[in-house]
Structures are given as structure tokens and as C-alpha cells.
VMD Tcl script that draws the C-alpha trace (Angstrom):
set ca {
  {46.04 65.50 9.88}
  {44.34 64.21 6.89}
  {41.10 62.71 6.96}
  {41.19 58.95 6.85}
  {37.46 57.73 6.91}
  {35.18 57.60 4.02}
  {31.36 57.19 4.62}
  {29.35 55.23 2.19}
  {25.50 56.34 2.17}
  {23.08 53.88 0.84}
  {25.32 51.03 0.84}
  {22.80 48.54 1.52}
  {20.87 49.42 -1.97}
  {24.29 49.06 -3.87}
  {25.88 45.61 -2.34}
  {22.25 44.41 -3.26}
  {22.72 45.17 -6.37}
  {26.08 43.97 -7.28}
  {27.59 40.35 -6.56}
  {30.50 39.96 -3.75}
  {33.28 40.32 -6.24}
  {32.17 43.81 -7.24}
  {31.49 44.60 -3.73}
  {34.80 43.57 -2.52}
  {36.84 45.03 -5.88}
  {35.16 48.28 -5.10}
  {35.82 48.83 -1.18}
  {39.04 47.60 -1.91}
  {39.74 50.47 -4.91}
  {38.64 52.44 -2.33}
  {41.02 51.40 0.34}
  {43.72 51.93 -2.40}
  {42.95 55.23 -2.70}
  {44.41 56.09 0.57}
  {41.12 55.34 2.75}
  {41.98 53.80 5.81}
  {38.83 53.26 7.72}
  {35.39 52.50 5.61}
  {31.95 53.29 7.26}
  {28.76 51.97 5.55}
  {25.39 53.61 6.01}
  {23.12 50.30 6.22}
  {19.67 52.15 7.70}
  {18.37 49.78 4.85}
  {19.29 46.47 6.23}
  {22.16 44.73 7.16}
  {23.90 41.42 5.33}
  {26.94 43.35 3.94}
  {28.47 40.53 1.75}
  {32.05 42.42 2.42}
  {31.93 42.84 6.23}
  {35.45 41.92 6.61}
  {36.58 45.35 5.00}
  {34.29 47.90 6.52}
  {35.49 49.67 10.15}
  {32.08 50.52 11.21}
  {28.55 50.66 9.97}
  {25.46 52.85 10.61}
  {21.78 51.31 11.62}
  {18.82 53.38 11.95}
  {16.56 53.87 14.53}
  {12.76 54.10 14.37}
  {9.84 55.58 16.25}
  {8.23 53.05 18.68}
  {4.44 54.39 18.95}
  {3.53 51.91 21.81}
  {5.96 53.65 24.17}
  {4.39 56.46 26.37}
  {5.47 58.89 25.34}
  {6.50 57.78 21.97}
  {9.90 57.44 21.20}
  {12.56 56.66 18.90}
  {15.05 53.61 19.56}
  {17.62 51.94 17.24}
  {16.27 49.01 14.83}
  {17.22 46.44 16.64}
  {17.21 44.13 14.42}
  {20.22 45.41 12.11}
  {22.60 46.02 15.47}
  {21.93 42.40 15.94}
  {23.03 41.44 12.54}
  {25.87 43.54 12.64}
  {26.70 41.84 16.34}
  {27.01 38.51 14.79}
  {29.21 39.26 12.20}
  {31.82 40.37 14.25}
  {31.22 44.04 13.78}
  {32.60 46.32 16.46}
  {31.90 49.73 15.55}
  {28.44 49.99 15.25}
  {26.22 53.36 15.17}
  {22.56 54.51 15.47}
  {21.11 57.68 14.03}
  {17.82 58.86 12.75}
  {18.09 58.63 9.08}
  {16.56 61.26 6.52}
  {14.32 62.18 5.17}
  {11.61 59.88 6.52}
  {12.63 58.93 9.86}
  {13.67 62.85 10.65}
  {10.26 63.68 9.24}
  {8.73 61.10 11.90}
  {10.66 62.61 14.56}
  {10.48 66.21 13.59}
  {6.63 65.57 13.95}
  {7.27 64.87 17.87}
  {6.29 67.39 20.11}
  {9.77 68.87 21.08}
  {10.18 67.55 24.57}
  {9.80 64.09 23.27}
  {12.37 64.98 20.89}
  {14.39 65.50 23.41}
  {13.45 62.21 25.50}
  {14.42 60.08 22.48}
  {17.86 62.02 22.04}
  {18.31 61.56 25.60}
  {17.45 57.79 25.55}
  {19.44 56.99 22.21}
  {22.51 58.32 23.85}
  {22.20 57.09 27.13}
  {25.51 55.54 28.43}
  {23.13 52.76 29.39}
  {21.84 52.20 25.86}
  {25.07 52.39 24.25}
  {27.15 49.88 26.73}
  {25.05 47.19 25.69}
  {22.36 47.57 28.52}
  {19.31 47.17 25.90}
  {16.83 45.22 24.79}
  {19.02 43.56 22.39}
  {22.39 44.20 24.75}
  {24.57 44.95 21.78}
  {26.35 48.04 22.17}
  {26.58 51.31 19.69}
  {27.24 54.63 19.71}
  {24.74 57.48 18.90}
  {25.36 59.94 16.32}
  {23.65 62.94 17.48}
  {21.58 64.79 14.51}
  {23.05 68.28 14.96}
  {22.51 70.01 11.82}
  {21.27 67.60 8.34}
  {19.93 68.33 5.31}
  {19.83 67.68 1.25}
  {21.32 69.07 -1.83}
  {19.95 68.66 -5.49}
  {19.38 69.93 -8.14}
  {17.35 72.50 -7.39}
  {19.51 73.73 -4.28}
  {20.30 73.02 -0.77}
  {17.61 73.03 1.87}
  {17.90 72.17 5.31}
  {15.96 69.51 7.23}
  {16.94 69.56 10.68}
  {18.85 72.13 12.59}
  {19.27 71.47 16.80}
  {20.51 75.13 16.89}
  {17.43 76.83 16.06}
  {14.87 74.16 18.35}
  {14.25 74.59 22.21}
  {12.21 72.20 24.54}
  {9.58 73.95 26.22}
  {10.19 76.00 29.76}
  {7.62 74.04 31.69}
  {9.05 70.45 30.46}
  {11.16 68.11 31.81}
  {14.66 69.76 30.02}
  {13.33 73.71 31.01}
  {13.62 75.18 27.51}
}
mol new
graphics top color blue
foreach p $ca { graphics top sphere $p radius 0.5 }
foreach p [lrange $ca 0 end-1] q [lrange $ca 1 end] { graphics top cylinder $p $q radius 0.2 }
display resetview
């Protein structure tokens, strides 16, 4: 089966820049092309001028240092705004490279407390702070490519909570 959904990283900096017209002429190309669901990564604010062309869309989440122990939780704020809109698909994830720096700096059971939390079927049914439902993309393996290479920023395969904490290694 051939793939049918095209993620856009960074759309938030490029609708921005560019008036609805070229917004809509270019998800529309896009759709042309043989696309048939569109995904925009908006971890830099949400106010998509095209809404009523992309599937889904992609908020970020952010650490909360007043929590004990800290955690990480969605942005709120941009799941709301894509809520009243009319969005339905709507997903969370800790964005890169500063907000996986953030949580990389977590001692690794809270790691795991904020993975546990951001997926929770409670979370994600809407039972929130800001009751709007999403789905959590889990941050399994991520990393960068550019010029100079390919390095890798995060990989869950290689990290282990600790024996003695709440997950038992």
C-alpha cells in the first residue's frame, strides 16, 4: 500500500510567511500530487490560515517545572486553538532539538513519568486541563541530518529507568 500522508515540519514559520493564497495554492499542489492526508508540524503556534485542508496537526509539549516531580505536558494553548477550529486529529510530541534537550536533562525516571502521563488514555480522551483530546506520538528514536552528517538525539532503545524506581529498570 502506498503511503498517503505527507508531514510538513515547520509549517507554522512558512504560513507566517506567505499570505493565504500561497498557503492554500501550495497544500493544494501538494494534494495534487497524489497526497491524500496533510499533517502540519505547528510546535510553533497555531493559526494555520488553511485549516480546512490539513488532516491533522502536531503541538508540542513543554516541561512544567512547578510540578513535583517536573514534568512535561502538551502546550495547551495550541490544542486549544486547534479545538476551535474544528480540528480533529490533533497530536502532542516533544519537539527537537530544544524541548528533547529539556527533557533529555530529566533524570530518567521522570522521563519516564512524563511519557507515561503524555500518553495516558486519560490525557488523550480529553480528561485534561484543557479537555481537548490528542494523541501522543511517542519519541522512539529522533535525530538530525546536515551538512556535516547525521547524528542522533534521542534513542529509547539504548535508555533504562533505574532498578529501584517506580518502572524497575
Amino acid at each position: 500500500r502506498p503511503l498517503t500522508t505527507v508531514g510538513l515540519d515547520n509549517w507554522s514559520n512558512f504560513w507566517r510567511a506567505h499570505d493565504k493564497d500561497t498557503v492554500v495554492a501550495t497544500l493544494r499542489r501538494i494534494k495534487a500530487m497524489g497526497w491524500t492526508h496533510i499533517a502540519t508540524n505547528d510546535v510553533g503556534g497555531f493559526d494555520d490560515p488553511a485549516v480546512q485542508i490539513i488532516d491533522a496537526a502536531e503541538a508540542g509539549s513543554s516541561l512544567n517545572k512547578q510540578a513535583v516531580p517536573p514534568r512535561f505536558e502538551p502546550v495547551w494553548n495550541q490544542l486549544r486553538q486547534m479545538a476551535r477550529v474544528g480540528l480533529k486529529k490533533r497530536y502532542v510530541y516533544i519537539d527537537f532539538p530544544g524541548e528533547m534537550d529539556a527533557f533529555k536533562a530529566l533524570p530518567v525516571d521522570d522521563q519516564a513519568a512524563s511519557l507515561e502521563r503524555l500518553g495516558s488514555d486519560l490525557w488523550q480522551r480529553g480528561e485534561n486541563p484543557a479537555n481537548i483530546s490528542y494523541a501522543f506520538v511517542w519519541p522512539l528514536i529522533q535525530g538530525h541530518c546536515g551538512w556535516a552528517g547525521c547524528s542522533t538525539i534521542w534513542d529509547s532503545t539504548r535508555i533504562f529507568t533505574t532498578a529501584a524506581g517506580p518502572f524497575k529498570g
